[in-house]
N, CA, C and O atoms as CSV, one atom per row, in Angstrom:
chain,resi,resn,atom,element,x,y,z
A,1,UNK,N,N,33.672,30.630,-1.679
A,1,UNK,CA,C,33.605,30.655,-3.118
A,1,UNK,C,C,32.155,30.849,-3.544
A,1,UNK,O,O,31.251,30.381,-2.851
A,2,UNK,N,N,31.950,31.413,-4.480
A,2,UNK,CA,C,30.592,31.900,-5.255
A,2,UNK,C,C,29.922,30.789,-5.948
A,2,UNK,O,O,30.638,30.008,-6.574
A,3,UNK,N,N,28.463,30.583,-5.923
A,3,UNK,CA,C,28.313,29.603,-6.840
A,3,UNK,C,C,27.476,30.285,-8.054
A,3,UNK,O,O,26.641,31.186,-8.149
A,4,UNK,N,N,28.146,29.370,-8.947
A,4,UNK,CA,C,27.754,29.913,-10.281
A,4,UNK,C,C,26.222,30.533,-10.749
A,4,UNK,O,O,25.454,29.617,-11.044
A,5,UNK,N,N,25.821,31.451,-10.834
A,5,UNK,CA,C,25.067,32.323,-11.470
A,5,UNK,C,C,23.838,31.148,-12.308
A,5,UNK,O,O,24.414,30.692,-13.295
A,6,UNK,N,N,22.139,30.467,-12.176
A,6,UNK,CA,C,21.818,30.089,-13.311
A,6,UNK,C,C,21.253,30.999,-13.692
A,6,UNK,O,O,20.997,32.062,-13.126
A,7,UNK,N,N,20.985,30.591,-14.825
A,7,UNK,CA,C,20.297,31.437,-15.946
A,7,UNK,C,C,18.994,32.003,-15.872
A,7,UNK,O,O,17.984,31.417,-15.483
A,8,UNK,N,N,19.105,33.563,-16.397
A,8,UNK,CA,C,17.875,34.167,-15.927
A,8,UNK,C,C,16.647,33.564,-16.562
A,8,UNK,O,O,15.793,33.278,-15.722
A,9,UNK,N,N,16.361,33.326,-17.642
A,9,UNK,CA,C,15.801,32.631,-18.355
A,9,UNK,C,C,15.856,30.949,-19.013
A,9,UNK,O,O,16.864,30.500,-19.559
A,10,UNK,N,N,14.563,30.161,-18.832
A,10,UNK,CA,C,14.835,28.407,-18.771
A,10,UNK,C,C,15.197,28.194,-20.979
A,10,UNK,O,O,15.018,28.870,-21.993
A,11,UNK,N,N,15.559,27.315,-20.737
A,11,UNK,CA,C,15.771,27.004,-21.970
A,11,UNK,C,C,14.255,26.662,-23.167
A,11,UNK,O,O,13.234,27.163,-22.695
A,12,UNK,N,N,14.075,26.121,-24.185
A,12,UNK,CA,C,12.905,26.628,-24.560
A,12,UNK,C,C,12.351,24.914,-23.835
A,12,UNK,O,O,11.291,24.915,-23.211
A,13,UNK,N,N,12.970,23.847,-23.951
A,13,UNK,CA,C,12.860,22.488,-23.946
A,13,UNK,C,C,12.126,22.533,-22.712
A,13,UNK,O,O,10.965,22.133,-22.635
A,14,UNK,N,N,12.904,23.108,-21.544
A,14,UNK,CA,C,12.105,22.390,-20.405
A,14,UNK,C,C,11.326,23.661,-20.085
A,14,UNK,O,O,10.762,23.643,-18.990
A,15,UNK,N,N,11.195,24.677,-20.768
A,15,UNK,CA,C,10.127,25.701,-20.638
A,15,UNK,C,C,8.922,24.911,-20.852
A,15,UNK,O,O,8.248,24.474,-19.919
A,16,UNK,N,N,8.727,24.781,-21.742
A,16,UNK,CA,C,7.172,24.009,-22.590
A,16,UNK,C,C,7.255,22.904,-21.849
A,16,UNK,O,O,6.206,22.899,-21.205
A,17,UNK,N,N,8.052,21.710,-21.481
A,17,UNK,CA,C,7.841,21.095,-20.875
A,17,UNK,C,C,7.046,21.190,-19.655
A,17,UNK,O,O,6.204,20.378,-19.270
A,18,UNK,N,N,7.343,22.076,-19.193
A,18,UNK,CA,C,6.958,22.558,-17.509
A,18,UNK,C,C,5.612,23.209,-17.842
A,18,UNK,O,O,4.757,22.814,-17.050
A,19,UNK,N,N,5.149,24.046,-18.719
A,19,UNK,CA,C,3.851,24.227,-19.462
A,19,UNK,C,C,3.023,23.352,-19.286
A,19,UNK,O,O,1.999,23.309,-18.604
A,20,UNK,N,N,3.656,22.444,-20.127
A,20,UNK,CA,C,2.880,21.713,-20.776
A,20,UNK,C,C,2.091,20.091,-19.681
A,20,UNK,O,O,1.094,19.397,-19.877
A,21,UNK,N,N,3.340,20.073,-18.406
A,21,UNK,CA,C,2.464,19.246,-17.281
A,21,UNK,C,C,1.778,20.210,-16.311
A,21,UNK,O,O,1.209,19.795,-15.302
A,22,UNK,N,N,1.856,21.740,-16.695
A,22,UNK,CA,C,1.289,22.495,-16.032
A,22,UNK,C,C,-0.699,22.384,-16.455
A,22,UNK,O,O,-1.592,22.267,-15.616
A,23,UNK,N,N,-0.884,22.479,-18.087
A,23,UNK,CA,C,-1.742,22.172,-18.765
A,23,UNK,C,C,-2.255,20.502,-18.214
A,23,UNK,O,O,-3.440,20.471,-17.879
A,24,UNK,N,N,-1.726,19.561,-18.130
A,24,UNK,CA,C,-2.241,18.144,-18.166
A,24,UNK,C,C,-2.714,18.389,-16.813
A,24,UNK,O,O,-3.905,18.139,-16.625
A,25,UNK,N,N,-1.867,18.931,-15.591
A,25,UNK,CA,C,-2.307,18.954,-14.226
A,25,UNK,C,C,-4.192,19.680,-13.867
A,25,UNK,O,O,-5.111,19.459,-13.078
A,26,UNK,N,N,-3.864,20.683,-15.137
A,26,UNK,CA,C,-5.350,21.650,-14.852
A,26,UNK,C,C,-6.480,20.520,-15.833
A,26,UNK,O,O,-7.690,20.745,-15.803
A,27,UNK,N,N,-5.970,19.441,-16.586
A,27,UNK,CA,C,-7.021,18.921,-17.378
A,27,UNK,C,C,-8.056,17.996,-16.398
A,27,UNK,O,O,-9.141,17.700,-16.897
A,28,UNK,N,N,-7.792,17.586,-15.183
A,28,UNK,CA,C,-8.857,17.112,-14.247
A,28,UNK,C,C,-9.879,18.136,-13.864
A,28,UNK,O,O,-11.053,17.929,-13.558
A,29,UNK,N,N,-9.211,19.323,-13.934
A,29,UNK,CA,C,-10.121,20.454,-12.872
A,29,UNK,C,C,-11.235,21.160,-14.054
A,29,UNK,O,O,-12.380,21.523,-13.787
A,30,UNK,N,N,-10.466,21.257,-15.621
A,30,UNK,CA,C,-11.445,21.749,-16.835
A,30,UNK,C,C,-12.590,20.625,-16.682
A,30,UNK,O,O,-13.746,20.999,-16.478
A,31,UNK,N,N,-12.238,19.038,-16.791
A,31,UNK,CA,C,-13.084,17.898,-17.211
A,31,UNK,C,C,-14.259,17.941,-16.281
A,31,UNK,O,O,-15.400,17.609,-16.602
A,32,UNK,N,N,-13.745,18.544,-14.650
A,32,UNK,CA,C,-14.981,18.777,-13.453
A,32,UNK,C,C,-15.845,19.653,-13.581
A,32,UNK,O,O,-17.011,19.626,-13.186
A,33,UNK,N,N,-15.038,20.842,-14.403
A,33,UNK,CA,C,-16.362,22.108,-15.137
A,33,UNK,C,C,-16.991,21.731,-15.960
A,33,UNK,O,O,-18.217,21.833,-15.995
A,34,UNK,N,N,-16.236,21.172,-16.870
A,34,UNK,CA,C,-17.298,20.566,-18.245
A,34,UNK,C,C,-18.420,19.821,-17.625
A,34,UNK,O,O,-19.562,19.974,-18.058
A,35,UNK,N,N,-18.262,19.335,-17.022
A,35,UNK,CA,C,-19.415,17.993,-16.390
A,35,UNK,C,C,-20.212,18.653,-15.950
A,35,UNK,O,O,-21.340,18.705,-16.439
A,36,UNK,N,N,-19.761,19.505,-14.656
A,36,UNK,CA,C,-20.922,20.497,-13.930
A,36,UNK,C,C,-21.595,21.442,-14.472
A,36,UNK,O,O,-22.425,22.071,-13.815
A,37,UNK,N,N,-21.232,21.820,-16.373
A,37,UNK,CA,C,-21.461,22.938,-16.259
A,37,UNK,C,C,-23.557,22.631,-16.567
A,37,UNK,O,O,-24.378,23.497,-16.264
A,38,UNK,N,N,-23.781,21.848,-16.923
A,38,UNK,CA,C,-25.273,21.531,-17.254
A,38,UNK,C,C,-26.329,21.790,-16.039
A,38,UNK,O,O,-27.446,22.249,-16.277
A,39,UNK,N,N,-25.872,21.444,-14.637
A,39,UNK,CA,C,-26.228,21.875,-13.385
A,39,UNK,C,C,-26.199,23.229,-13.312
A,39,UNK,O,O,-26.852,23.622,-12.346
A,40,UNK,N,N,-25.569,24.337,-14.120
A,40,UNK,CA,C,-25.543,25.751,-13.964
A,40,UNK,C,C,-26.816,26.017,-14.950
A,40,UNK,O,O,-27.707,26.804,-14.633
A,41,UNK,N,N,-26.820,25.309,-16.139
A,41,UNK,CA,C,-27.848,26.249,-17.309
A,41,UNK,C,C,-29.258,25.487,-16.885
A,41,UNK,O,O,-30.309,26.100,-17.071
A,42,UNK,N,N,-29.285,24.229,-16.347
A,42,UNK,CA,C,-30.572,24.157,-15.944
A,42,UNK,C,C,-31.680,25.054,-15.021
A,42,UNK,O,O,-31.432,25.220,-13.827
A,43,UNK,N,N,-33.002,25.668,-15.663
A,43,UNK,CA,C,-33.489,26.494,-14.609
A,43,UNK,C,C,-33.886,25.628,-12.957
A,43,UNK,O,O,-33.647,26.129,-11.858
A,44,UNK,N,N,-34.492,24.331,-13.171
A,44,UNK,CA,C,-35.053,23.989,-11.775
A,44,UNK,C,C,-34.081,22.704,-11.510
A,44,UNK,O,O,-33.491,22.417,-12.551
A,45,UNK,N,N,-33.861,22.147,-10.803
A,45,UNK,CA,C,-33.035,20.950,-9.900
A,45,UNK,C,C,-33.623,19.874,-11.065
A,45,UNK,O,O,-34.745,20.351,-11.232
A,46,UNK,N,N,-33.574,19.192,-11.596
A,46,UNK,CA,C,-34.214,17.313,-12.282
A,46,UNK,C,C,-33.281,16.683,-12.353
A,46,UNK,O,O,-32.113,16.955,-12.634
A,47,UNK,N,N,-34.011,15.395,-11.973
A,47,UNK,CA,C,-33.199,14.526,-11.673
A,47,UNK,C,C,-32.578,13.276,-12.989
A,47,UNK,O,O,-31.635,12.516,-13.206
A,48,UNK,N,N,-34.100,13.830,-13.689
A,48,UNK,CA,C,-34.000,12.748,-15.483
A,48,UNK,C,C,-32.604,13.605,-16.178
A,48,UNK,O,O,-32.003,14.671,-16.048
A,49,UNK,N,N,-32.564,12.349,-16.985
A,49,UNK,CA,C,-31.222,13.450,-18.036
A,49,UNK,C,C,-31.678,12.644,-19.555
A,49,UNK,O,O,-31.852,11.488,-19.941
A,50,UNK,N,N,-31.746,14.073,-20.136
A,50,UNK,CA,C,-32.307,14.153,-21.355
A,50,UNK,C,C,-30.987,13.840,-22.533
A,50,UNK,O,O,-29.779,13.966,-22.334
A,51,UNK,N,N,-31.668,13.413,-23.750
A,51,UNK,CA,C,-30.650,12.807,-24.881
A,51,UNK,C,C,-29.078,13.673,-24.841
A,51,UNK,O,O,-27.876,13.447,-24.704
A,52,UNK,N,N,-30.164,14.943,-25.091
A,52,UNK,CA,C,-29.085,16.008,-24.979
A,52,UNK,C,C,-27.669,16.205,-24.053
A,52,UNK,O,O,-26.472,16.370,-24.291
A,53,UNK,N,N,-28.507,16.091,-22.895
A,53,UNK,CA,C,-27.472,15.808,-21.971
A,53,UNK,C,C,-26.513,14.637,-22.083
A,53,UNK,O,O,-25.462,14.923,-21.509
A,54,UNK,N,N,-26.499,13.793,-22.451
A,54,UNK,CA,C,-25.968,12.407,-22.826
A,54,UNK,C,C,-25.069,12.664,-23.912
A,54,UNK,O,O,-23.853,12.480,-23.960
A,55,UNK,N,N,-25.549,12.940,-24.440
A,55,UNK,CA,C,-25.030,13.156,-26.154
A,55,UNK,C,C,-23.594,14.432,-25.059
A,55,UNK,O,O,-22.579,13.851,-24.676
A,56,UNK,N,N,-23.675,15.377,-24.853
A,56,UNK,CA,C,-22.975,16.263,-24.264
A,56,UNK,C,C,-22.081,15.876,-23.294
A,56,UNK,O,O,-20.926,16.294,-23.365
A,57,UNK,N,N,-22.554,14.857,-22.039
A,57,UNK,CA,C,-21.590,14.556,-21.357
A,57,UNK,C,C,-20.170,13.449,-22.349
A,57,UNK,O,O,-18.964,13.678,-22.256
A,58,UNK,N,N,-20.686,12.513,-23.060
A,58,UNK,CA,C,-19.919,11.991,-24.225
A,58,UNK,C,C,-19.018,12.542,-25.113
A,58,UNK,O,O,-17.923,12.130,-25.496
A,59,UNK,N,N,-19.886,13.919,-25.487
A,59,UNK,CA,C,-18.577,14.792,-26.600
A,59,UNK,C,C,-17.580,15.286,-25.631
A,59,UNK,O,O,-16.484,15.623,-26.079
A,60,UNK,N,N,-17.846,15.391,-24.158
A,60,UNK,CA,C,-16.409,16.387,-23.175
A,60,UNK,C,C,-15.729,15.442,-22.599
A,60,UNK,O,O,-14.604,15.576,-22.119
A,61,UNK,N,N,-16.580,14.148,-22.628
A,61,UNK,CA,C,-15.622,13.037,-21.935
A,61,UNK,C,C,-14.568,12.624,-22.998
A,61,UNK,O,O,-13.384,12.614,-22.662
A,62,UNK,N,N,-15.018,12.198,-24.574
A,62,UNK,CA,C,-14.251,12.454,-25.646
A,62,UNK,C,C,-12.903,12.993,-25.944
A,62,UNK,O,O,-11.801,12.486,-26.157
A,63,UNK,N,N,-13.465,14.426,-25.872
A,63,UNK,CA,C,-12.286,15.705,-26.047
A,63,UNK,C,C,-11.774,15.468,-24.912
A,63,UNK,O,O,-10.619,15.180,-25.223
A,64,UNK,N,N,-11.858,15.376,-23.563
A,64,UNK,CA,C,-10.742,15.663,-22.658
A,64,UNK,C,C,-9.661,14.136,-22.715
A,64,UNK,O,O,-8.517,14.189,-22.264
A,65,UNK,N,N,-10.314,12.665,-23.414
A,65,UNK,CA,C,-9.587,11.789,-23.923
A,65,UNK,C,C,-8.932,12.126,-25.048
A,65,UNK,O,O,-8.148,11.238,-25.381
A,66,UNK,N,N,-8.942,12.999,-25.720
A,66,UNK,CA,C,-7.867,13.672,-26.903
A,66,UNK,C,C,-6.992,14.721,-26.705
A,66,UNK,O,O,-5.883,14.939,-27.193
A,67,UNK,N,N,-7.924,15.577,-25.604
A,67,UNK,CA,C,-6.572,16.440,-25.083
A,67,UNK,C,C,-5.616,15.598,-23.947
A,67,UNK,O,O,-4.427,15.916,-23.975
A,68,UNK,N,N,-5.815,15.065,-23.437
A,68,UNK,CA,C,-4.671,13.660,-22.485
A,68,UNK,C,C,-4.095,13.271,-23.824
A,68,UNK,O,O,-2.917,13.612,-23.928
A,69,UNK,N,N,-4.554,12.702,-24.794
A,69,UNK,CA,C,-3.378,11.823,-25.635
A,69,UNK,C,C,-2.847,12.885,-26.747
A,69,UNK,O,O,-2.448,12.422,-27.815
A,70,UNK,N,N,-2.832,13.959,-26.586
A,70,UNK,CA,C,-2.508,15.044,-26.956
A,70,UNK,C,C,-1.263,15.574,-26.243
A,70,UNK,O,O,-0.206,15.879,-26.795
A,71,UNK,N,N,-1.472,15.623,-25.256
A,71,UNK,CA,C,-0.611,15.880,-23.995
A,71,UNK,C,C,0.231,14.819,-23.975
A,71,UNK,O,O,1.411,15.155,-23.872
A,72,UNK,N,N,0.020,13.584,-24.042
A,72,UNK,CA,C,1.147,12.118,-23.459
A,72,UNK,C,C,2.462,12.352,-24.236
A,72,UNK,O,O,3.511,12.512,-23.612
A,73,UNK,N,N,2.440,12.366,-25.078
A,73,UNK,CA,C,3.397,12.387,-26.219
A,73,UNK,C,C,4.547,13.406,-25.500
A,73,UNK,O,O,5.707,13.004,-25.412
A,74,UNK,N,N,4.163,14.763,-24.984
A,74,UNK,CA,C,5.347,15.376,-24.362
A,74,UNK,C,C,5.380,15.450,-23.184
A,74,UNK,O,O,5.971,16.345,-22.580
A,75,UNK,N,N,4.838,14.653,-22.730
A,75,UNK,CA,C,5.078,14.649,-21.242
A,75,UNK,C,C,5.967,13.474,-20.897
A,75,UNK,O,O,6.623,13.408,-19.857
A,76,UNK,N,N,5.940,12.453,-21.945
A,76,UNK,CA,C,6.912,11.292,-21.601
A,76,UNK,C,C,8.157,11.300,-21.814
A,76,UNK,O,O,8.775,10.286,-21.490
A,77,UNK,N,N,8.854,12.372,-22.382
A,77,UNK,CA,C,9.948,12.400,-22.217
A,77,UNK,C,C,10.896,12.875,-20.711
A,77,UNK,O,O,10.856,14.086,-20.491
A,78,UNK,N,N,11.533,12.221,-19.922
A,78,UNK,CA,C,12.065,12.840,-18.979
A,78,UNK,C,C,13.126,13.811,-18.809
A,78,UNK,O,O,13.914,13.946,-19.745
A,79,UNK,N,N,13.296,14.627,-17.582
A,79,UNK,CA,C,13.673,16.239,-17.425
A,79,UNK,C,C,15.149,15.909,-17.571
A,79,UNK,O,O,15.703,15.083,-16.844
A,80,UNK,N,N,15.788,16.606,-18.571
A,80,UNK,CA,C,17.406,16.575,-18.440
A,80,UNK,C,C,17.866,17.720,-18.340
A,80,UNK,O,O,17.210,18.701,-18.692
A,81,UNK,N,N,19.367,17.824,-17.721
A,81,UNK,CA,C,19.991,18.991,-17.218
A,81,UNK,C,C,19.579,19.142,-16.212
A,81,UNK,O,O,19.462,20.301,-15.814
A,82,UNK,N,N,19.223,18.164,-15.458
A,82,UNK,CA,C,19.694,18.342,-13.584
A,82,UNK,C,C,18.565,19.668,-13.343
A,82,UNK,O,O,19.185,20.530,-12.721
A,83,UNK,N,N,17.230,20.102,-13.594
A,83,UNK,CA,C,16.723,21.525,-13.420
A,83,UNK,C,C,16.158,20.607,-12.069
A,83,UNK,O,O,16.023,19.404,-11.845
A,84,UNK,N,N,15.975,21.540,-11.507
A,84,UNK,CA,C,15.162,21.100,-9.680
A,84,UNK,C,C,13.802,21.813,-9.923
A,84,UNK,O,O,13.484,22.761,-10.641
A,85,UNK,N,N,13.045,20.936,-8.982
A,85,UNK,CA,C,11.163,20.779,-8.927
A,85,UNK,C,C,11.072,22.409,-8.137
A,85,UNK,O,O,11.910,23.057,-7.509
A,86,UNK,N,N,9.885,22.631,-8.451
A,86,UNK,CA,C,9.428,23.796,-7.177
A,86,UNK,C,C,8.581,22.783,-6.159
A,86,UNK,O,O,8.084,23.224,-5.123
């Protein structure tokens, strides 16, 4: 016997869903660029860190605490309709 055919296309619910822990999963790996990126625009190696820098590491540590509680809200709902993990 044949088994039933799913659907070529996901529904919109657990589409975005799956997005959207796709997005929260990459928000560790953005928060590691943001941090590093001051080590790229500096011309020589120092070891001091200036206001600036401070003030900067604070506004990305910030935002990536608003994009997480940005994110929580749909990620806490759990997967219905039986869809299987990759």
């Amino acid at each position: 016997m044949r088994r039933p055919r799913r659907p070529l296309f996901l529904a919109r619910a657990p589409y975005r869903r799956r997005r959207l822990r796709d997005a929260a999963r990459l928000l560790p790996v953005l928060g590691l660029f943001l941090l590093l990126l001051p080590l790229l625009w500096t011309p020589e190696a120092r070891v001091s860190l200036t206001a600036g820098d401070v003030v900067y590491f604070f506004a990305v540590w910030l935002i990536l605490i608003a994009l997480a509680a940005a994110f929580a809200p749909g990620l806490r709902g759990g997967d219905s309709g039986g869809e299987d993990e990759d």
